[in-house]
C-alpha positions in Angstrom: 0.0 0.0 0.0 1.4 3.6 -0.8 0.7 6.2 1.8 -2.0 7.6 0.2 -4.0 4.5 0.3 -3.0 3.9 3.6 -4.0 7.1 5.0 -7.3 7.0 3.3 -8.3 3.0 4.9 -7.1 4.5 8.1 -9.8 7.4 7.9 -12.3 4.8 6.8 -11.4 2.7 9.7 -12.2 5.7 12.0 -15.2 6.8 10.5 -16.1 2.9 10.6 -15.4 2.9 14.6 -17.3 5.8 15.2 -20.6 4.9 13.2 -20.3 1.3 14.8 -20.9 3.4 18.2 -23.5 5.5 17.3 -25.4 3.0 15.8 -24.9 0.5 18.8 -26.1 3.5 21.3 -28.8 4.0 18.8 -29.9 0.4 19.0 -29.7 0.1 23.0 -31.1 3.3 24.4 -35.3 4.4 24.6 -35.1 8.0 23.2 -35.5 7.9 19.3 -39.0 9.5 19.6 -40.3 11.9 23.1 -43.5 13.2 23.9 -43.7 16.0 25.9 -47.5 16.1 27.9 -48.0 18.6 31.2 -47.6 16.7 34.6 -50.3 14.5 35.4 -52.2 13.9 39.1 -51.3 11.1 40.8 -54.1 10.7 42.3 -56.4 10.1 39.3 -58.2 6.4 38.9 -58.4 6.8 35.1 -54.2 7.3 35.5 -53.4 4.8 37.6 -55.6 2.6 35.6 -53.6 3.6 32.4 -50.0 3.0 34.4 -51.6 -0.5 35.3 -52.5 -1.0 31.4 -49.0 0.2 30.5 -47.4 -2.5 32.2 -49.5 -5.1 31.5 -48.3 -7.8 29.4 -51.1 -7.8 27.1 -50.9 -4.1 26.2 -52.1 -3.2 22.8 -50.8 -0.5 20.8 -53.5 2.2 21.6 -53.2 1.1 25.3 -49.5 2.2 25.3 -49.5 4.8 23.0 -52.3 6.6 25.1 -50.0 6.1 28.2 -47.0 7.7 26.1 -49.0 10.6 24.9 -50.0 11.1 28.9 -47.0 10.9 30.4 -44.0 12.5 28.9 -43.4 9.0 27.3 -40.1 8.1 24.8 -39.7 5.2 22.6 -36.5 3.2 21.4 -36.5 -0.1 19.1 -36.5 -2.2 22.2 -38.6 -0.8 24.7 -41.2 2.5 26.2 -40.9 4.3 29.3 -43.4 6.5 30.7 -42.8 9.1 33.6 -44.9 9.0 36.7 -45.2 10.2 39.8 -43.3 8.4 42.5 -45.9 8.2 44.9 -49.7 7.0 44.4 -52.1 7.5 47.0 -55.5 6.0 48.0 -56.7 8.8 49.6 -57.0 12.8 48.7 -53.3 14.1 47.6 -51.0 15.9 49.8 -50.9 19.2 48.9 -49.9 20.1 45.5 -46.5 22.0 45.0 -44.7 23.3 42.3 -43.3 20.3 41.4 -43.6 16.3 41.7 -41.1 13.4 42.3 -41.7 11.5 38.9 -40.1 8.1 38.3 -39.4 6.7 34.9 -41.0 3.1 34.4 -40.2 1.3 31.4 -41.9 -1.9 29.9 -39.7 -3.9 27.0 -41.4 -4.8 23.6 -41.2 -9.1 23.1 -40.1 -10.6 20.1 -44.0 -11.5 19.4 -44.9 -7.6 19.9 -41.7 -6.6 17.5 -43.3 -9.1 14.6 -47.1 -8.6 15.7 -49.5 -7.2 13.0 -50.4 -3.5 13.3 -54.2 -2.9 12.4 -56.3 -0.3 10.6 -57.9 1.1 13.9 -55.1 0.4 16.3 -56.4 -1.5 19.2 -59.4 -2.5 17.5 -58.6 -5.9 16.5 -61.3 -6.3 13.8 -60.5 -3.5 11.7 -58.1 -5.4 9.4 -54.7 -5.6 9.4 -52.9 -2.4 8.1 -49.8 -4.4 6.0 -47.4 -0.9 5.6 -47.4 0.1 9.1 -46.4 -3.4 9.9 -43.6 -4.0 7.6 -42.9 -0.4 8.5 -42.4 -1.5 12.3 -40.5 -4.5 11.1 -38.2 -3.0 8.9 -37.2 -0.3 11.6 -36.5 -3.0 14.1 -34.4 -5.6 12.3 -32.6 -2.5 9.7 -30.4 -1.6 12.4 -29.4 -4.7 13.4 -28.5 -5.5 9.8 -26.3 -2.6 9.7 -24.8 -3.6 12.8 -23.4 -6.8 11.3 -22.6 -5.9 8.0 -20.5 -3.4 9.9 -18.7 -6.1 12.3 -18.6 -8.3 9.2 -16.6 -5.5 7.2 -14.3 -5.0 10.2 -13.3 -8.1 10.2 -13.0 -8.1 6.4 -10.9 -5.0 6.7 -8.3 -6.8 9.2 -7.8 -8.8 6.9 -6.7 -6.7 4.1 -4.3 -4.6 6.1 -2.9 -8.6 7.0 -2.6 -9.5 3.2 -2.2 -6.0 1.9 -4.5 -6.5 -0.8 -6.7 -4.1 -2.9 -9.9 -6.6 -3.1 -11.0 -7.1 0.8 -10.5 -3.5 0.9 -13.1 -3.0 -2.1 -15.3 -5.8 -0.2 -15.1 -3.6 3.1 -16.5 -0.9 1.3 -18.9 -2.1 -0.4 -20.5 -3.6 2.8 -20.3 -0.1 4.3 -22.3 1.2 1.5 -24.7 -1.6 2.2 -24.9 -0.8 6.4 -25.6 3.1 5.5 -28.0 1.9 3.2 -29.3 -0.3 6.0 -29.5 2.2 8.5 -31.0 5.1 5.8 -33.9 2.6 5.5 -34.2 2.1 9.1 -34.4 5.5 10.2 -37.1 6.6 7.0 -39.1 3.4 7.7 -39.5 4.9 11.6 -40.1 8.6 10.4 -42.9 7.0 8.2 -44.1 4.8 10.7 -45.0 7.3 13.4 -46.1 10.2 10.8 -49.1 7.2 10.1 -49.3 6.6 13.6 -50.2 10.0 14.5 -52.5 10.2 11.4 -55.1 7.2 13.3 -54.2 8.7 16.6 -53.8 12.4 17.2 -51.7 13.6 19.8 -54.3 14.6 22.8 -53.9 18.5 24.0 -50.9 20.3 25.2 -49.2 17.1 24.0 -46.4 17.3 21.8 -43.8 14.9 20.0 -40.5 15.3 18.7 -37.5 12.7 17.7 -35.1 11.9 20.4 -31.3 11.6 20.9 -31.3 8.2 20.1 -33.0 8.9 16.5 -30.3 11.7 15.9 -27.7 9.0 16.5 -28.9 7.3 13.9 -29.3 9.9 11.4 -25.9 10.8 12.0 -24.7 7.0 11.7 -25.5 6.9 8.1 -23.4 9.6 6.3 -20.7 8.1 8.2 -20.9 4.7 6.8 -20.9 6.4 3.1 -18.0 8.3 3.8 -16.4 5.1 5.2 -17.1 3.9 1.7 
């Protein structure tokens, strides 16, 4: 290899590292999409009802969603977390002050929920199922994990051509960084599309609004990495 080439893989390979992080926090924390709602009461039936339905294990996907709208709720790939009031009481609320002690509670999504249909009315199990949001929903879930690999995969590919000092596992390394940006591009419009349809069946409540998270930006900034990598 003559410097040039050397100094470009080496710029590749750092580039490579740091999308491989971004997209790895990405994947494991619960912020790519927030809702910001005002405080609720804690001493509310119809709340503590909807906490109770959050964490229940046959939650539906208005159940949770109306919880996440409620409660200042975010969203990652893997799981939702709501924030709540520490304290529930049975009786008339201590005096309200300016501010409460709020608690974040998070419920994971199962493999079965990850791969479950999405319907028209969601909820409503008899309204048909709605076949784009659930590819959507798919795609965004197992896209990132694809990128992941094909990442790892080129890493290892790219060890072995500074080992061998060849031209062609270099050309193989970047091609499968053009494939894990392409991976992760699709990932990240398949999630933008998914909740702009989500919001279209159910419309944020009142004083409630949403906004893409950390997490999300992560991801977005993943991407363009990978292609320059290439």
């Amino acid at each position: 290899m003559d410097n040039r080439f050397a100094t470009a893989f080496v710029i590749a390979c750092v580039l490579s590292l740091i999308s491989t992080i971004y997209m790895a926090a990405s994947i494991g924390t619960d912020f790519w999409y927030e809702y910001r709602s005002p405080v609720q009461e804690n001493s509310s039936d119809l709340n503590k009802s909807i906490w109770a339905d959050f964490a229940s294990d046959e939650a539906d996907e208005k159940t949770y969603n109306d919880a996440l709208f409620r409660f200042n709720g975010t969203m990652g790939l893997w799981r939702r977390c709501i924030t709540i009031p520490q304290n529930t009481y049975w009786y008339s609320p201590p005096e309200r002050t300016e501010s409460f002690d709020v608690v974040t509670k998070c419920m994971s999504f199962t493999l079965n929920e990850q791969f479950m249909e999405k319907y028209v009315d969601p909820g409503n199990h008899n309204s048909g199922i709605d076949l784009l949001r659930t590819y959507l929903w798919r795609c965004q879930f197992l896209l990132p994990f694809v990128s992941l690999g094909l990442m790892c995969f080129g890493a290892v590919i790219g060890l072995c051509a500074c080992i061998c000092r060849s031209l062609y596992p270099t050309i193989a390394t970047g091609i499968l960084h053009l494939l894990a940006g392409l991976c992760t591009l699709g990932s990240v419009s398949c999630y933008v599309a998914g909740i702009k349809l989500l919001h279209q069946k159910l419309g944020l409540p009142e004083n409630v609004s949403g906004e893409f998270g950390w997490s999300f930006c992560l991801a977005c900034v993943s991407a363009p990495l990978q292609f320059m990598a290439f």
